[in-house]
C-alpha positions as CSV (number, residue, x, y, z in Angstrom):
1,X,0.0,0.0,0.0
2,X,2.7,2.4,0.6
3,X,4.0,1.8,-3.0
4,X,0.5,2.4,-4.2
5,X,0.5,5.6,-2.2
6,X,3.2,6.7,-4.5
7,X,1.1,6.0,-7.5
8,X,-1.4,7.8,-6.9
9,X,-2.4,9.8,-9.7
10,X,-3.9,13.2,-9.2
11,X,-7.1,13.1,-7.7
12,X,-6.9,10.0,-6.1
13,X,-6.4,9.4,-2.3
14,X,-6.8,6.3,0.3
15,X,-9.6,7.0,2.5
16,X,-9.1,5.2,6.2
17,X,-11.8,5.7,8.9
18,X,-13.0,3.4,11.7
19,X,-14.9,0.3,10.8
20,X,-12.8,-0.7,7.4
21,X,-10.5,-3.3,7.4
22,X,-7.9,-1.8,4.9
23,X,-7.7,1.2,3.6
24,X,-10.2,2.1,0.5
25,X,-8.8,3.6,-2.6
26,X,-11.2,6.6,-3.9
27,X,-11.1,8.8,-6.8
28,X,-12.0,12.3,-6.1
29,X,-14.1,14.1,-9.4
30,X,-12.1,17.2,-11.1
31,X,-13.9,20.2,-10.0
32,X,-13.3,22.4,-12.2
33,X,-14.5,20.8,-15.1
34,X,-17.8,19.5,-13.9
35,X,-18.5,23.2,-12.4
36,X,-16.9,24.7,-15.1
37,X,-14.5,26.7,-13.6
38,X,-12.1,29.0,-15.4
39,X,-8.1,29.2,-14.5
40,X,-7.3,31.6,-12.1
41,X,-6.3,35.4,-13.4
42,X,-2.9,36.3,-14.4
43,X,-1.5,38.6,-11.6
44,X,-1.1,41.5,-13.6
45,X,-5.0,41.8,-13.7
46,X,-5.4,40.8,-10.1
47,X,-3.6,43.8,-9.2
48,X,-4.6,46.2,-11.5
49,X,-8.0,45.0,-10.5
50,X,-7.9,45.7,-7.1
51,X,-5.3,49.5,-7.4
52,X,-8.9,50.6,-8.3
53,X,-10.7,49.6,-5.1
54,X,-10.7,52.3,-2.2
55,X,-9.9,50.0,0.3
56,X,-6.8,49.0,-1.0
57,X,-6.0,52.9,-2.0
58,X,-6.7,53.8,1.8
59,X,-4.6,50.3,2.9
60,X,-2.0,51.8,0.7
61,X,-2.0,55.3,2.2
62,X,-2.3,53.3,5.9
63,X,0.6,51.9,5.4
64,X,2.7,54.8,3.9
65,X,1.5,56.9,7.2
66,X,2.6,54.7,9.5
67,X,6.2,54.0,7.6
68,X,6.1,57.9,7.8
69,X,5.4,58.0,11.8
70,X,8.2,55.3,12.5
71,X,10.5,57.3,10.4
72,X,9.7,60.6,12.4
73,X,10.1,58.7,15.5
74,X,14.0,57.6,14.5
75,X,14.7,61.1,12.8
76,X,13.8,62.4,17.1
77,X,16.0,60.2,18.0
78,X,18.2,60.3,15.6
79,X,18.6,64.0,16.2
80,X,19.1,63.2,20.5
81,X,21.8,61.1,19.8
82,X,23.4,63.7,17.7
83,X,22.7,66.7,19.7
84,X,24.5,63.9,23.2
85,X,27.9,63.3,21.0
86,X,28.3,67.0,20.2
87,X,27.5,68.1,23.6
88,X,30.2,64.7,24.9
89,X,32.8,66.4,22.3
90,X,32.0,69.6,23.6
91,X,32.4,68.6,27.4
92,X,35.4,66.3,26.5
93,X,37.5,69.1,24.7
94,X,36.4,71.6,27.2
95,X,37.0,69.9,30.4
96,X,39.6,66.8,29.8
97,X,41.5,68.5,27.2
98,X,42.0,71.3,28.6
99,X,42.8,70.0,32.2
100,X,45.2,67.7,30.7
101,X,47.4,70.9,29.2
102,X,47.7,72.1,32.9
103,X,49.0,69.2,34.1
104,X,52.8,69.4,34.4
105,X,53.7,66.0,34.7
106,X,53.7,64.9,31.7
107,X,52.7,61.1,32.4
108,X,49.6,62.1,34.1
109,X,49.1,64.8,30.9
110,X,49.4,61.7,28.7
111,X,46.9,59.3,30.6
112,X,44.2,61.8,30.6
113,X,44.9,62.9,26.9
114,X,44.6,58.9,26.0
115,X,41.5,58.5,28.0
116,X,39.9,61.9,26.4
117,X,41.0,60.2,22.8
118,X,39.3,56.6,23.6
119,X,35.7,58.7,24.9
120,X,35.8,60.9,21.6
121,X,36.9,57.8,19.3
122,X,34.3,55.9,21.3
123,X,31.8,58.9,20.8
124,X,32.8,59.0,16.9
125,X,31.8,54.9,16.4
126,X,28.5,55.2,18.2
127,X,27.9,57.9,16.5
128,X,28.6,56.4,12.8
129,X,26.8,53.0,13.4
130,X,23.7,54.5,15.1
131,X,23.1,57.7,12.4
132,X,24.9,56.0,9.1
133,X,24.5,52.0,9.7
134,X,21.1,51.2,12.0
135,X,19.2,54.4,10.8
136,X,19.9,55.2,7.1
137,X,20.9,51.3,6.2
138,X,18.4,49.6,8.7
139,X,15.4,52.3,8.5
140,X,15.6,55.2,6.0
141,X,16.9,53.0,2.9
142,X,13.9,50.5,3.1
143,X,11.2,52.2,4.1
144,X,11.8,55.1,1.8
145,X,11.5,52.8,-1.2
146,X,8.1,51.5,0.2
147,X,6.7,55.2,0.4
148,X,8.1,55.9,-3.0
149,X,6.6,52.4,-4.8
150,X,3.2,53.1,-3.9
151,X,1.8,54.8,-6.2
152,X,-1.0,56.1,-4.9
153,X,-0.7,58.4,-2.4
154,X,-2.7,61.9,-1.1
155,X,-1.3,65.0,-1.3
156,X,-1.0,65.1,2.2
157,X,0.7,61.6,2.2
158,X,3.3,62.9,-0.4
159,X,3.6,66.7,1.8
160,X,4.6,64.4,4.6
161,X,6.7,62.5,3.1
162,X,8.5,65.9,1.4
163,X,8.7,67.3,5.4
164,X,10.2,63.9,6.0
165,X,12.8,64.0,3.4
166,X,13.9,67.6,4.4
167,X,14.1,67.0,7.6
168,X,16.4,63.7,6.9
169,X,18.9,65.7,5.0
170,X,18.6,68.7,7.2
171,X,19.8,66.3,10.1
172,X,22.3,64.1,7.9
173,X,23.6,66.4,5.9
174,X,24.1,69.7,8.4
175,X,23.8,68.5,12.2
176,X,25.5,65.0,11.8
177,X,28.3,66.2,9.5
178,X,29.0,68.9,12.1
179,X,29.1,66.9,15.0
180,X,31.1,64.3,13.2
181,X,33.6,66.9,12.2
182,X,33.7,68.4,15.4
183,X,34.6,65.2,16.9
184,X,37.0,64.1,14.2
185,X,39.0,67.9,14.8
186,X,39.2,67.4,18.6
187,X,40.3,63.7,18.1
188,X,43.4,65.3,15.7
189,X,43.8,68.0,18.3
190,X,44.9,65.4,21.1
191,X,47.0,63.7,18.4
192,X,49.2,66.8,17.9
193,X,49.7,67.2,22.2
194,X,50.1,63.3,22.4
195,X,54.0,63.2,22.7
């Protein structure tokens, strides 16, 4: 029987219940030619089918809102992280730097000049793999070319999404790149007093 199992042809089965001995062989009818069903649709008409429906238009629109709210949410904190590394620059190069140049022995100058360089190199890798790696790889990239495959979006949903943008590049492109080169100048600055 499990040979015949592998015989089977399509539509046929073995039927096994309570009260037979063996196992019955049955032969199940095809259903789409006694009911006269067609094939399915081709999914090019399936979908241009159902872009006209206004459920699937507002589904669309749903979804490109929400991708827009997450987005929002990362740029906030996007923009707290960068406004905590420039104030940690800031309070490094201010307080340890500086402190560090007053210090006349010049072991003790180089110890805290080394531990100012690790915090700002520290600083400068949290900074690059939260801003460039989880949020523009991990969450910007993707989700952007959602929002910009659906093609049927409000006004509204496409003004939002032109406020997202411009805030994105006003973050990336002014605030990140100063804070990056602010770190990057007091990291060479403690270079030049390292002996």
């Amino acid at each position: 029987e499990t040979e015949e199992a592998a015989r089977l042809n399509p539509g046929e089965a073995y039927f096994y219940t309570e009260g037979l001995f063996k196992p019955r062989r049955v032969r199940c009818l095809n259903a789409n030619q006694y009911l006269r069903i067609r094939t399915g649709q081709a999914d090019n008409s399936i979908a241009s089918s159902l872009a006209q429906d206004g459920w699937f238009i507002r589904d669309i629109e749903a979804r490109a809102l929400q991708t827009l709210y997450v987005i929002e949410d990362e740029l906030i904190a996007l923009k707290s992280i960068i406004s905590d590394a420039s104030a940690t620059c800031e309070a490094i190069r201010l307080q340890d730097v500086h402190s560090a140049e007053e210090l006349e022995d010049p072991v003790q100058r180089r110890s805290e000049l080394n531990r100012a360089y690790v915090l700002l190199a520290e600083t400068r890798g949290t900074l690059h793999s939260r801003v460039v790696v989880q949020f523009t790889r991990r969450t910007w990239s993707p989700r952007v070319s959602s929002i910009q495959r659906a093609s049927q979006l409000s006004a509204s949903v496409r003004d939002r999404f032109k406020y997202t943008k411009s805030q994105y590049a006003m973050i990336l492109c002014s605030e990140y790149a100063e804070t990056r080169k602010a770190v990057q100048t007091a990291i060479d600055g403690i270079d030049k007093l390292l002996p």
